[in-house]
Each structure stands twice: as C-alpha cells, then as structure tokens.
N, C-alpha and C positions, 0 to 999 in steps of 0.2 A: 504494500500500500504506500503510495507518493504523500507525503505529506508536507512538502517543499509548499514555497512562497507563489507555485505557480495555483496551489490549491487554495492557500488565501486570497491569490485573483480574484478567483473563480467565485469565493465565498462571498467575495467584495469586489464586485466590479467596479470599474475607475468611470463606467456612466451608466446611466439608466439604459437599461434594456427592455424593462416591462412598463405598458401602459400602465393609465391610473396612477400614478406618481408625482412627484413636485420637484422642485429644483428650490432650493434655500432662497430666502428673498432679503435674509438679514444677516450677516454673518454672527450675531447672538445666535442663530437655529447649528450650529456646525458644534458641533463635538470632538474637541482637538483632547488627542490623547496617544502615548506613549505604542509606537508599532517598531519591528526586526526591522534591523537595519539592512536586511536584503530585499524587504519590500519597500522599504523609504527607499533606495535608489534604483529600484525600479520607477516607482511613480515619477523620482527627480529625471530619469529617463524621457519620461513623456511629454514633461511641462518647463523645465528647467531653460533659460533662453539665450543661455553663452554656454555653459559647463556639462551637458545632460548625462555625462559619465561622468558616475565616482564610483569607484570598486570598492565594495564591503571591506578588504584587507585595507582601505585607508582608513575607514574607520576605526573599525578593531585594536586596531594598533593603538590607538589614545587611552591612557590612563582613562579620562571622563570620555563618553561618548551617551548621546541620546538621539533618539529621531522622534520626529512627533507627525500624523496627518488627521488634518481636518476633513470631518466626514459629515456628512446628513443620509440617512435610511441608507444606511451601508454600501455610501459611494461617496467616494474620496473627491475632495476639493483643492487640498494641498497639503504638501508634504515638506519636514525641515528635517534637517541635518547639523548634528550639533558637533562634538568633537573637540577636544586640549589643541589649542592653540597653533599653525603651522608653523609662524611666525618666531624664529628662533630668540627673539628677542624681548616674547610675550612671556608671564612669569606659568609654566604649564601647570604647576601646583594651586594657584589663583586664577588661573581663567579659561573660560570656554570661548572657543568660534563657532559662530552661524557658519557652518560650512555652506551650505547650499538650501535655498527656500524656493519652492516653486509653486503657480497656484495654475491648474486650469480657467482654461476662458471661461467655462461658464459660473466660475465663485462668485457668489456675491458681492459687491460693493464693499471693502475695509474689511474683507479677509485676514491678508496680510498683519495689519496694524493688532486686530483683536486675536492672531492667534499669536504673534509675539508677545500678546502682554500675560496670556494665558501661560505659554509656554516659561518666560521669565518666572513669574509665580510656581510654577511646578520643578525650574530647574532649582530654585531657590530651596524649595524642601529637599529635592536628591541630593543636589550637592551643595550642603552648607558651608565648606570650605572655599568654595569657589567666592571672590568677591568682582569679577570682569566679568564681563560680554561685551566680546569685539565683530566684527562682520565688515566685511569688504565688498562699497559699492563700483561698481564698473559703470565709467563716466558715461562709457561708450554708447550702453543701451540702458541704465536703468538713474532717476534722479535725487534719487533718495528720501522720497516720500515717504516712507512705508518706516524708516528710523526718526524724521523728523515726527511726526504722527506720534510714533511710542514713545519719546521721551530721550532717543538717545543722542550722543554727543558726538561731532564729528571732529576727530583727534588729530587727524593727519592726512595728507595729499601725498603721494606717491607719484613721481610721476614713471610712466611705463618704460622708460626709455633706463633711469636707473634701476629697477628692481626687476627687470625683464634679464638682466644678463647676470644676475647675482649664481643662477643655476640654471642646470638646464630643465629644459621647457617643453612640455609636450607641444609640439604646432597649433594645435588645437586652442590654446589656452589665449587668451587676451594680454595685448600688447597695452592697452588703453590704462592711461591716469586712473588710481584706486582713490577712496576716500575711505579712509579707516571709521569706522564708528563703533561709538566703545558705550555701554551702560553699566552704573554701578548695580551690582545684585544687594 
C-alpha cells in the first residue's frame, strides 16, 4: 500500500473537482496549518513564481524547519516554507527564513498577509528560542506588500550583482536586487 505524499494529493486536491462547492471569499475562511515538507514543495511546485523547486533534503537539513498551507474544504490555497537561516551571516540558533510562500490565483484577497500572521503566532509557540524572521523579496517580480501589510521590517538591499557571485548559483535562481525583511518573534 503507497502511502506517499502522492496519496495526500489525492486526499487533498490542490482545486475543486466536485460540483456544489465554494471557493473562500475571505481569507479568515482558510485554515492555515502545519503539513510534510514533501507536500509543501510540491504545492511550492505549482504556484511559486521565480523559485518553484526546493528539494525536501534542503529543508531537512535545518536545525528549525516548518511548512505551513492554507486550505478551505480540503483544497489548498497556499503553501510556506520555513527553514534556519541560509544566510551565513544570520545567527541559525535565533532565527528562521520564509524560504519560499506561494498562493494560487484563485486565494482570496490578503491571503498572504493573514497567513503570515497566523503562521508567526504558531512558529512562536514551536520555537520559543527562535527571536528573527527574515525572508527575501525579489525586486524583480514581487513589491513587498504582503511584509509591509504584516508588520515586518525591511533591513537590507542586496544588490544582485554582489551577492550573485558570492557562490555558485543554480541558472535558475534570480540575479535581481533582494530586500531582506526581518520581524521580531
């Protein structure tokens, strides 16, 4: 018997497939809560809009790791990626990264904003040592709405030109100006 992440598709599909159903009209109606990090990047897979591959072995690998996706009548609306710090410069013991957040087109209205604040509240209680949360916007495609909205602070400008040669780089990956944004837990 398969009991893999391809059976929690199945269990949970990522859009309605049966008549008679609704689609959220508030992001209060979504139910954001703690899912395997082989299904959080699967779904980061399908909605994600610079990065849509993260392998599970990068998460794993973090002291702190969590994933979170917001759901209404067991279909997924978005999905986060939490994870210790990439950032060699970030203290790993004190702080977590938004690795990756992605929401389908059809989410509600302040998704985003309301399950960041959810999320923050619950990583608060897992990990009470943790006192950071940092996450990196890309100038290129997204404006930072969704961190100003929550509260958080933007720390730093990066520009791509230096922090793009620091290591090597998948091709894949964004050359674009980052804006570090940092919230206290």
């Amino acid at each position: 018997m398969n009991t893999g992440v391809d059976d929690v598709m199945v269990a949970y599909p990522l859009f309605q497939t049966d008549s008679g159903g609704s689609i959220p009209t508030s992001a209060h109606q979504l139910w954001i809560d703690e899912v395997n990090v082989e299904l959080a990047c699967k779904l980061c897979c399908k909605w994600h809009s610079r990065l849509p591959i993260i392998k599970p072995s990068n998460i794993y690998r973090n002291k702190y790791q969590v994933c979170y996706t917001a759901e209404y009548k067991h279909q997924f609306f978005a999905v986060a990626i939490w994870s210790s710090p990439v950032s060699r410069h970030l203290d790993p013991q004190k702080t977590i990264e938004l690795r990756r957040m992605a929401i389908c087109d059809s989410s509600p209205k302040n998704t985003a904003s309301r399950m960041i604040s959810v999320m923050i509240k619950k990583i608060r209680a897992k990990f009470p040592s943790l006192n950071l949360a940092v996450s990196y916007q890309d100038t290129e495609v997204h404006t930072g709405t969704i961190y100003k909205a929550s509260g958080w602070t933007a720390t730093q400008i990066t520009k791509g030109a230096d922090w793009n040669v620091s290591r090597d780089r998948d091709a894949s990956q964004s050359t674009a100006d980052k804006i570090r944004w940092e919230y206290e837990l």
